[in-house]
N, C-alpha and C positions, 0 to 999 in steps of 0.2 A: 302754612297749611292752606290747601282748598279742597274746597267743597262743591262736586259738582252732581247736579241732578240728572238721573236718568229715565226715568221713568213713574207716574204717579197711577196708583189702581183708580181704575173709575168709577167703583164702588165706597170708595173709604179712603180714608187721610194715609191710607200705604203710602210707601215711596222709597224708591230704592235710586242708590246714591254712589258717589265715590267720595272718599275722604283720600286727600294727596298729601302725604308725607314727605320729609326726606329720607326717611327711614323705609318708606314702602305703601302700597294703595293699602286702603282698606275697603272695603265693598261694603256697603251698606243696604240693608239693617246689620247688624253686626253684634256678636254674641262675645265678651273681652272676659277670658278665664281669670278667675283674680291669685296674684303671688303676694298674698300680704308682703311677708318679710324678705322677698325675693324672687320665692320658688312658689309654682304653683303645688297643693300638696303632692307628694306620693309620684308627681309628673315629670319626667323628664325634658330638658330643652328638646332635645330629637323628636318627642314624640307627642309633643306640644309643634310642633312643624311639620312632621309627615305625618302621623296617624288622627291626632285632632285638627290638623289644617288651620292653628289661631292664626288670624294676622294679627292683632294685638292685645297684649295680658296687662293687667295692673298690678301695681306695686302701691304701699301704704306708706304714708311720710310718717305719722306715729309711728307706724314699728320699727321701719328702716332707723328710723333717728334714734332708737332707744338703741335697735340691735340690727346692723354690727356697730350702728355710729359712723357720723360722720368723716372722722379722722377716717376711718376705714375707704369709704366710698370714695373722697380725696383722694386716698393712694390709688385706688383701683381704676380712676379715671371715671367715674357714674357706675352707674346698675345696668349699665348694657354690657358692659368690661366687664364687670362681675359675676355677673349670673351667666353671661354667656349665649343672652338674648339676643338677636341685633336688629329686630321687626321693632315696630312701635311699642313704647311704653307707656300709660297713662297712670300719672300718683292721684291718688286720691288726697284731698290736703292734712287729711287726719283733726276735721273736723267733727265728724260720724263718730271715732273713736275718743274723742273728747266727751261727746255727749254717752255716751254706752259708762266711760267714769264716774257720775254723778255725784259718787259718794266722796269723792277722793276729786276736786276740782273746783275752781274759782274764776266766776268770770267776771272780768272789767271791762272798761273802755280800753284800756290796751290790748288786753288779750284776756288768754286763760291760762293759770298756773294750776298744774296738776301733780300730781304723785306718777311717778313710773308703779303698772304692776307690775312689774319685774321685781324691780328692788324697795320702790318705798322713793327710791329720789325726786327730788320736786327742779318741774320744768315750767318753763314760763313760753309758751307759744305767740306769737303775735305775726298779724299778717304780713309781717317786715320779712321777722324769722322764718315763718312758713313758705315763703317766696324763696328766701336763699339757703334753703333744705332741698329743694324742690328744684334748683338750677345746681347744687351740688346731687343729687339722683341724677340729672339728665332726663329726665323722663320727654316724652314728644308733647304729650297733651298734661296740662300740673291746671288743677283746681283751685280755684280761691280760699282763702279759710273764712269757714261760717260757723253762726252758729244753727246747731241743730235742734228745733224744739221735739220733745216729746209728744204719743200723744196717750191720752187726751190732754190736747191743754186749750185753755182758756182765749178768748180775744186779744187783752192786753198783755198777755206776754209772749204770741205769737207777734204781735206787732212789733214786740220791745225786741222780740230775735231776730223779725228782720230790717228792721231799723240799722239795728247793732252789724250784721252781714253786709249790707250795703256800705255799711260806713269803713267797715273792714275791706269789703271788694274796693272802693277808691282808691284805698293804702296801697292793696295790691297792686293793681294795674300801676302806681305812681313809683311802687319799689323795682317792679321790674321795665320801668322806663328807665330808671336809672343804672339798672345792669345789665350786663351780658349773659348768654350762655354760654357755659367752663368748654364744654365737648366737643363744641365744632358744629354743633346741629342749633337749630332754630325750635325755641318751645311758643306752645301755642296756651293759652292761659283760656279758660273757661270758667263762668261766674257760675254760684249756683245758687238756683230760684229757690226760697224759703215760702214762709206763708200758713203753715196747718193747713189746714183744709176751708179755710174762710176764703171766699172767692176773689173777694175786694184787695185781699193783701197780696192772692196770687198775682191777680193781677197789675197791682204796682211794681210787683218784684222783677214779675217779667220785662215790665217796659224800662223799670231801671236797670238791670242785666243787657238789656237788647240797648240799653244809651252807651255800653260801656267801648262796644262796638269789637267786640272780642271774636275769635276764629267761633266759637264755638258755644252753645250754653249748656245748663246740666238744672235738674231739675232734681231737687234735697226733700228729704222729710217726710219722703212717702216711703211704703213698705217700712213699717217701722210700729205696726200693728192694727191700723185702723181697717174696715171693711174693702176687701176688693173693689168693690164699687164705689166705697169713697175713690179707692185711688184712679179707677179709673177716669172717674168725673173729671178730678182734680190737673189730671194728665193732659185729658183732653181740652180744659182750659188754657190750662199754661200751653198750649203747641197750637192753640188760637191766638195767643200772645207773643210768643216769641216767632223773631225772622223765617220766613219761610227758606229765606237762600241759607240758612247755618244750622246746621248739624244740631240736633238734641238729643242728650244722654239722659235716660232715666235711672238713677241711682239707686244700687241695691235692689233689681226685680229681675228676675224672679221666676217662677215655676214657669213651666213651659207653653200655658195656656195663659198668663198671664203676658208671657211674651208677645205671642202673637194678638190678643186684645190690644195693647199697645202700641202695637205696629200699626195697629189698621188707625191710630188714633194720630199716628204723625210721630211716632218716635221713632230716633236712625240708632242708638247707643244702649247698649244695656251690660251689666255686671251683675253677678252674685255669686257668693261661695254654695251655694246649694248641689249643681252638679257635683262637686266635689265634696263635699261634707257627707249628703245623703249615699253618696257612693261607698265613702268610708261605712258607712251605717246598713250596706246593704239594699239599700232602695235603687234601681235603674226604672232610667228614661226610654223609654222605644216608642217606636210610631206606631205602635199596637195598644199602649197603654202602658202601667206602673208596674213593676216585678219588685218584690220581696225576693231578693234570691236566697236568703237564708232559709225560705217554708221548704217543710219536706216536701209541698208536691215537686219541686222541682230535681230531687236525688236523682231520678233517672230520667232526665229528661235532657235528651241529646241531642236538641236541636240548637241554631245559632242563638248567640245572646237576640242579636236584632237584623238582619240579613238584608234591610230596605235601607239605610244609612251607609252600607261600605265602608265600615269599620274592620280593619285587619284584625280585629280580635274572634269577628263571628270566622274568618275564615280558619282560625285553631282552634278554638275553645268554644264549647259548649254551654248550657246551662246548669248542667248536672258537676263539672269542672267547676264553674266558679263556685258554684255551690258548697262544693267540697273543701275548695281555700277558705271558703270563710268558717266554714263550721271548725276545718284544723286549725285555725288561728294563725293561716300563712299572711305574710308580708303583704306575698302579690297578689291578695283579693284588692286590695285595698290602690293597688296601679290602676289593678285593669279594669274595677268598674267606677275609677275616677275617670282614666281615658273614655271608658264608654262612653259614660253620661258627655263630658265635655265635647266627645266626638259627634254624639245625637245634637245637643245644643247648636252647635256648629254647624248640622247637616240641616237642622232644621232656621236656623236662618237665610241659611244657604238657599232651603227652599222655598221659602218665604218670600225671598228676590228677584223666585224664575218666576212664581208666581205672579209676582207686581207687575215683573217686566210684559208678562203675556196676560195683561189685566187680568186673571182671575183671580187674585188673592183672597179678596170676601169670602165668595165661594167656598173655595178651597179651605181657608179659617174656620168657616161654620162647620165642617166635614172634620177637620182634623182634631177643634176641641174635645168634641166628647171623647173622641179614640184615646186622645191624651189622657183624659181621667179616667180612663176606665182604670180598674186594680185587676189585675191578672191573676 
C-alpha cells in the first residue's frame, strides 16, 4: 500500500490523499461504512457501490471469529469471497470489542481471555492469534491488537494500557514477519496510538507507532465518551506526532461535524456505525441539517429526502414516503435511510476533498458546521 499526497488547505492541517491498494484507490479523507460481521446493516454489496459510492467498508475480527468462524472464512477463501465485496477491506483487531466486555474478560501479558456473548464460550485472543484471524479474513488494512482504556480513567493505568499495546504491537509486527497472506493480495498492518487523554503518553505512543515503520497508523480511545473537545485536542496532538507522509485513521468518529473538525486537524481515515444505526432509529443526515423522519411534520411533506448529495433515493422517494415506512413498521425504511445517511457521509467527504484541493476547506468547514447541527 501507498500513500500519496495531494493536496494541503492552507488554512488548516486538511489534506487530501490517495491511498493505493491492490484492491483499488481510495481517495482521501475518506468515510469507511462499517460491516461488523460482514455485512454493512440493512445494505446491500450493489448499493454500497453504486448508490453510496464506498470505496472501502470494515469488518470486525471479534465478530467474524465468533460468527461464521474461521473454519468458515477458510472455505470461502476470506471476506471478500464471502460477502461478495471485492474494494478494500479494513478489520478492526477486535480490541474495542474486548474493552466494551468488561465484565466478562481477563487481561495478561499474553492476551485477553473472554466469554463469547453469544454463547458464554471462553476465548483467549493474543496478538499472535489476532494476526492470524486477520490474514485468514483477508482484509487489505488489519489493525494491531490493543488495549483499549476507558474513560474516565486514571494516569497509571492509561500508561499500564499503553505499555501493554506497544508490547503487543512488537508481537504483531514480528508474527506477521513470519507469515504470509492466504489470498493472493498483500495486507498492510496499522498500529494503534493509546494514551487517554494525558498528552505525555500520546505522545510516546505516537513516536512508538510511527518506529514501527508500518503503511499506516490509527489512533484508539477516543470517541468512547469523554468531551468533543477533549478529543479534538487529543487528535490534534497525536497528527503532530505521527508521519506526515502515512495515512491516519481516527477510530470510531463520528457525527458529521465532528468529521470535518478532524479533517481540518490532519486526519485521512474515519469509521463509525452511526450513519447506520441512527438510520435504523429514524434520524437522517443532510446538508441542511438533522431530520427526525418519524415527527408528524414531515406526513405530507413531498419533497426530496436531500436533493444537494445525489442520492438516487431523493430521485423516488420523498419525505412523506419514508415517513410512512417507518411509522408501518416496513423493512425498507430501515435500507433507505441507512443508504441515505451512508450516501451523505460519502458525499460529504467527497466534498470535503474538492474543498482541500481548491484551498477553501476552512472556509467552507466554518459554513457547513452550523447547517449540520441544525435540527429540522
Amino acid at each position: 500500500m501507498t500513500f500519496t499526497l495531494a493536496a494541503q488547505d492552507p488554512h488548516s492541517k486538511a489534506r487530501a490523499g490517495t491511498l493505493t491498494t491492490e484492491r483499488g484507490d481510495i481517495q482521501t479523507p475518506i468515510f469507511m461504512p462499517v460491516g461488523t460481521v460482514g455485512s454493512v446493516k440493512a445494505v446491500t454489496v450493489p448499493q454500497l457501490q453504486e448508490e453510496v459510492k464506498a470505496q472501502i467498508i470494515l469488518g470486525n475480527t471479534y465478530h467474524l471469529y465468533l460468527r461464521p468462524g474461521m473454519d468458515v472464512m477458510e472455505a470461502a477463501g476470506g471476506l471478500h469471497k464471502f460477502n461478495g465485496w471485492h474494494r478494500p477491506i479494513l478489520t478492526d483487531s477486535g480490541g474495542y470489542q474486548v474493552f466494551s466486555l468488561a465484565e466478562q474478560r481477563k487481561i495478561t501479558e499474553e492476551g485477553v481471555l473472554f466469554r463469547s456473548h453469544i454463547d458464554g464460550s471462553k476465548h483467549l485472543f493474543t496478538p499472535e492469534s489476532v494476526m492470524d484471524v486477520q490474514r485468514t479474513i483477508g482484509a487489505d488494512i488489519i489493525m494491531a491488537f490493543d488495549e483499549c482504556p476507558p474513560y474516565p480513567c486514571d494516569e497509571p493505568y492509561a500508561k499500564f494500557s499503553m505499555e501493554l499495546t506497544h508490547r503487543w504491537l512488537a508481537r504483531c509486527v514480528k508474527r506477521l514477519s513470519e507469515t504470509e497472506p492466504k489470498w493472493g493480495f498483500s495486507q498492510s498492518l496499522f498500529p494503534i496510538v493509546q494514551g487517554s487523554l494525558y498528552k505525555d503518553l500520546r505522545k510516546a505512543s505516537c513516536e512508538f507507532a510511527a518506529s514501527m515503520d508500518c503503511d499506516g497508523n490509527a489512533i484508539g480511545g477516543l470517541s468512547v465518551g469523554e468531551p468533543e473537545e477533549a478529543m479534538y485536542e487529543m487528535a490534534a496532538w497525536c497528527c503532530e506526532h505521527l508521519p506526515e507522509e502515512k495515512p491516519r485513521y481516527l477510530m470510531g468518529v463520528g457525527t458529521p461535524w465532528n468529521i470535518l473538525e478532524n479533517i481540518s486537524l490532519g486526519i485521512d481515515m474515519f469509521d463509525c456505525v452511526m450513519p447506520t444505526r441512527n438510520g435504523r432509529n429514524g434520524m437522517l443526515f443532510t446538508a441542511g441539517g438533522v431530520i427526525n423522519i418519524k415527527n408528524a411534520k414531515w406526513a405530507k411533506d413531498f419533497s426530496p429526502i436531500d436533493d444537494t448529495i445525489g442520492c438516487y433515493l431523493s430521485a423516488y422517494h420523498t419525505k412523506a414516503y419514508l415517513r410512512h415506512l417507518f411509522v408501518a413498521g416496513e423493512y425498507l425504511a430501515l435500507t433507505l435511510a441507512s443508504v441515505h445517511n451512508l450516501s451523505f457521509y460519502l458525499w460529504l467527504v467527497g466534498e470535503a476533498r474538492k474543498q482541500i484541493i481548491s484551498g477553501n476547506f476552512d472556509a467552507w468547514k466554518r459554513e457547513m458546521i452550523p447547517r449540520l447541527k441544525t435540527r429540522l
